[in-house]
DRENNUFI-514213 format. One record per residue (C-alpha): x, z, y; residue in one letter. Coordinates in steps of 0.25 Angstrom, whole numbers, plus 5000, padded with zeros to 4 digits. Example, Ala and Ser with C-alpha at 12.3 -4.5 7.8 and 13.67 -1.06 7.14 Angstrom:
! residues 2
504950314982A 505550294996S 
***
This chain:
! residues 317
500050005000X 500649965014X 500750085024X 500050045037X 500550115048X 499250125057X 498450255056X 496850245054X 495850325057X 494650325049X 493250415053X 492250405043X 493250385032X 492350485022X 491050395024X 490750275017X 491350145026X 492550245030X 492850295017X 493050145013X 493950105027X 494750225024X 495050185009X 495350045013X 496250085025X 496950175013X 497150065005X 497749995016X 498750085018X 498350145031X 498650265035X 497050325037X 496650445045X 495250495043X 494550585053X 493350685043X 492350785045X 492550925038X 491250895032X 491750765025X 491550715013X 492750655007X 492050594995X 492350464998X 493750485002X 494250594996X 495250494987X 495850454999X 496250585008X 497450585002X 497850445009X 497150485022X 497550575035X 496150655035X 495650725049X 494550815049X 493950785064X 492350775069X 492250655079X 491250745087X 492450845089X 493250775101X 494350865101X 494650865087X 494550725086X 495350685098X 496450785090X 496250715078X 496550565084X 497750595091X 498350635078X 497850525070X 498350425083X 497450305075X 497850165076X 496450135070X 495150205070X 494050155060X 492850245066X 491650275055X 491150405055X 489750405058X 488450475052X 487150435049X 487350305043X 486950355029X 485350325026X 485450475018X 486050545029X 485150605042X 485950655050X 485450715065X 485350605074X 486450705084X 487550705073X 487050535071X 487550525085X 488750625086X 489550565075X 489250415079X 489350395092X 489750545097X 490850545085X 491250375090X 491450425105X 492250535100X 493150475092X 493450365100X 493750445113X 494750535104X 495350395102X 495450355114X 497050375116X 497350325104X 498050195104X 497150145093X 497049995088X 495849995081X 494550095083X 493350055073X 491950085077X 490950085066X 489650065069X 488350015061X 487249905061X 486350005064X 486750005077X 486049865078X 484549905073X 483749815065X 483949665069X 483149535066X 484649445064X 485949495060X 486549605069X 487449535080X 488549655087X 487949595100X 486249635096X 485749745104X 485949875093X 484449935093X 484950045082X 483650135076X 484250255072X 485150365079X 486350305069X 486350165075X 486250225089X 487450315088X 488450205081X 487950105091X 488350195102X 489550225094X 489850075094X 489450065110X 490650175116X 491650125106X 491349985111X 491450055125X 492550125125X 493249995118X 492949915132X 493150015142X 494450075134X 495049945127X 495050015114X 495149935101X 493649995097X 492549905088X 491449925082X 491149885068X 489449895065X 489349895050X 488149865042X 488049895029X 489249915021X 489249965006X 490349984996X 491150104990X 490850244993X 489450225003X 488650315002X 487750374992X 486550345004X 486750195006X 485950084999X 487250024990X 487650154985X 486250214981X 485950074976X 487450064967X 487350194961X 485950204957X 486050064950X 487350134943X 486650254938X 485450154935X 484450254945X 483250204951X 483450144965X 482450204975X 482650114988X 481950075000X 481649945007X 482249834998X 482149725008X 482949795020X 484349735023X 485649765027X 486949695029X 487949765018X 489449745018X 490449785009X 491349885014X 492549815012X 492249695020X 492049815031X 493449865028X 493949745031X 493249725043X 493949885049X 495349845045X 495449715051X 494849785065X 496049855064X 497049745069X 495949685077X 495049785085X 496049785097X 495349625100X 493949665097X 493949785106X 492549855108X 491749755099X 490849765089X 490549715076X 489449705064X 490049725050X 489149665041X 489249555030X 488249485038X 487149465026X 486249565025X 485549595011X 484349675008X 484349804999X 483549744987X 484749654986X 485849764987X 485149844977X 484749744966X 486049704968X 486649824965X 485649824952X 486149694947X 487749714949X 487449864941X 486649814932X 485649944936X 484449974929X 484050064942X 482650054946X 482450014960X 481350064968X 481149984982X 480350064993X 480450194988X 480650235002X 480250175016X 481050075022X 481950115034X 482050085048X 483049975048X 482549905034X 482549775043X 482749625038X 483749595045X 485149685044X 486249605046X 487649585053X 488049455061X 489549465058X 489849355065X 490649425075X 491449515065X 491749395057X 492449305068X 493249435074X 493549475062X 493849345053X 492949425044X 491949395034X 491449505021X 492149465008X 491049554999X 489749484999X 488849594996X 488649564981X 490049594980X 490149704987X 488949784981X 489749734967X 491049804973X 490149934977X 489549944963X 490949924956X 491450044964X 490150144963X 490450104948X 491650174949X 491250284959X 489750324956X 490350464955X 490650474969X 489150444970X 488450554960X 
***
């Protein structure tokens, strides 16, 4: 493994999309920084601690994090803490906005005399609302719920203070990615390890949509902002596989690659408030300043979930 000299700061590293930058930085031969929560759940990482500089830090605690920055001194900052982006989880619409936009403001200002080449923004479709064409980053974002509100102003200071400060900040809006180690909550992992332990399937709305993407076509997508993010300064972009599918086709899917005897029960509950028809990315502008297309189409990456979950379902009982 060649030794990369830069040093990268991950928040989030313990949740789902980070747990996956952070092993692929590792593999990289990065040296990885991760800023946690005393309350963290390391399940998803806890392989990994070993290779990684570990700081225990609350984004809402300005002091403490500012401390902690100056020590790290990143050359890079991947930025995906967030809450309230699991369908399971309720949390009080206050904490919602604390750790968002509260936690994004906060993070970013302890960076601010950091000489940083590269400081990620992640942020979410939900930002956008529900749309009659695919989601463009220049459509007025109409968010219907206090998580889309709080990443979209997340989005807006970091985009701010990337104009007024020339700081090499962008903001990446993911849709819906899937792979190793989501969790337990979300559609493909509920979906996968039913279909393994062959249990009935209780599921809403089988003709809502959504625009899934394979988590290593977004990797791919945070290591190359790391040599180009000083050119796009204070822009935003959708990262999405721009074809959006609906659940009846990721779950019998699912059921065919298995080879599930599970039962599934559509509308066993009511539809949400973004089951819309239309849930999709326009990733023409991430493609062209990118040079970016997804190499996983989502057969192949539901394929590569299910071969892993395989292997893993013990993390899951």
């Amino acid at each position: 493994m060649i030794k990369i000299s830069e040093r990268l700061l991950v928040t989030g590293a313990a949740g789902f999309v980070g747990s996956n930058l952070t092993r692929r930085l590792i593999k990289e031969g990065y040296e990885v920084h991760i800023i946690t929560r005393e309350t963290s759940d390391y399940w998803r990482i806890k392989d990994m601690l070993p290779c990684l500089k570990n700081h225990v830090a609350d984004l809402l605690d300005e002091d403490g994090l500012k401390t902690v920055i100056q020590q790290i001194n990143p050359d890079v900052i991947f930025h995906l803490a967030n809450a309230g982006v699991y369908g399971g989880v309720h949390l009080p619409e206050k904490k919602v906005v604390e750790t968002n936009f509260i936690g994004t403001m906060n993070l970013i200002s302890a960076s601010n005399d950091i000489d940083y080449k590269c400081f990620i923004n992640t942020g979410s479709s939900a930002e956008y609302g529900p749309k009659k064409f695919p989601m463009k980053e220049t459509d007025l974002c109409e968010p219907i719920n206090v998580y889309g509100v709080s990443k979209c102003a997340a989005t807006l200071y970091g985009n701010y203070i990337a104009r007024i400060k020339d700081k090499p900040i962008i903001g990446l809006r993911l849709f819906s990615p899937f792979g190793p180690y989501d969790d337990k909550s979300r559609l493909m992992t509920y979906a996968i390890t039913n279909a393994l332990w062959n249990k009935p399937l209780s599921l809403g709305n089988p003709n809502a949509v959504r625009d899934y993407i394979y988590t290593e076509d977004v990797l791919d997508i945070y290591l190359q902002s790391i040599n180009i993010a000083s050119e796009l300064k204070g822009e935003v972009f959708n990262l999405g596989s721009g074809s959006q599918a609906t659940i009846s086709y990721i779950v019998n899917k699912i059921i065919e690659i298995t080879g599930s005897k599970s039962e599934i029960k559509w509308n066993s509950f009511p539809g949400r408030a973004h089951d819309t028809e239309k849930w999709e990315a326009d990733v023409e502008k991430i493609s062209k300043c990118f040079n970016w297309h997804p190499k996983y189409h989502i057969d192949d990456g539901i394929r590569q979930t299910i071969s892993w979950f395989e292997n893993n379902l013990r993390l899951y009982k």
